[in-house]
N, C-alpha and C positions, 0 to 999 in steps of 0.2 A: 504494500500500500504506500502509495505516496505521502511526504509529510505535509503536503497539501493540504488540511483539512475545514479550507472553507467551506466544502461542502458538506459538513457533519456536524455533531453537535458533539463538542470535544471536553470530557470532564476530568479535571489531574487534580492529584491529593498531593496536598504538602505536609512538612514536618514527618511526624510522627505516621501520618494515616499515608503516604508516601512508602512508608519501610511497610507498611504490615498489610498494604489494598495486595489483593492476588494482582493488579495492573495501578502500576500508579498513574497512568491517562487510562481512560477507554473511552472509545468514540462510538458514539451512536451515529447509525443510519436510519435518524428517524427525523421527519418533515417538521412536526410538531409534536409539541410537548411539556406538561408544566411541569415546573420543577418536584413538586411533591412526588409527582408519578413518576420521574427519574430517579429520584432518593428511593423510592420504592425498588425500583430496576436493580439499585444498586447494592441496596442489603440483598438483596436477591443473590446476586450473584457475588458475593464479597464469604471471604468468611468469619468466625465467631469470633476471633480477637478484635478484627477489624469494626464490627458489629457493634462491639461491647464499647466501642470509643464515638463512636460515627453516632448509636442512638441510645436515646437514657428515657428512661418509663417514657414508649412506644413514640420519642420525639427526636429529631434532632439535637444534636446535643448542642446546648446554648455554647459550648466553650469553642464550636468550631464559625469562624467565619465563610462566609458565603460570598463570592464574587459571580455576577454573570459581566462580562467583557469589561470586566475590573470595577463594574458599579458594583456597591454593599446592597443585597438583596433587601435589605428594609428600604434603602431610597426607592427601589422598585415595589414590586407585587406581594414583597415574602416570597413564601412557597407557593404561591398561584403565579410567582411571571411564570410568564408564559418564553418556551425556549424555542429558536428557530435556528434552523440549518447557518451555519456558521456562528454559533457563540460558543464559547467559552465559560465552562463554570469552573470556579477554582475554590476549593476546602481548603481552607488554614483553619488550625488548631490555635488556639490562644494559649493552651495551657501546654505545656512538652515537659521530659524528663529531665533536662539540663539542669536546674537548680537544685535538684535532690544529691549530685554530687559536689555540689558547692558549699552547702549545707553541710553534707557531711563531714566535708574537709577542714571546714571549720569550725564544727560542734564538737570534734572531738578530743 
């Protein structure tokens, strides 16, 4: 496949959900689509560690941010924008494991 992907609907995990997605981009070949029913898609096909960070009682997890083509999904729709063939969503975590060894390095 080409790295072309204006014609898809192209979603990449950062941070943490980067290391542990079975694909850290995956691209949809789908026309249209709202964002809820792509997050749907994706715990679908993702597995239980991934799962366990990505959703917290049966929601997205508030600690990850949301970009569709770099806009923060609250200035838009939420989870009802609506996604169309060439956008870009991108998951950052807010929250990552880095300070737990920083912590520890100097708590002890």
């Amino acid at each position: 496949m080409s790295t072309d992907h204006k014609h898809f609907i192209v979603a990449r995990f950062m941070a943490i959900l980067k290391r542990i997605a079975l694909k850290p981009v995956i691209i949809f070949d789908i026309d249209e689509i709202k964002l809820k029913d792509l997050v749907k898609i994706i715990i679908l096909i993702n597995n239980q560690e991934f799962n366990r960070r990505f959703i917290v009682n049966n929601l997205l997890s508030s600690d990850i941010l949301v970009f569709v083509n770099g806009v923060e999904i609250d200035i838009l729709s939420g989870l009802d924008t609506v996604l169309k063939r060439g956008d870009e969503i991108v998951f950052l975590p807010t929250v990552h494991g880095g300070a737990n060894i920083y912590f520890k390095y100097y708590l002890q």
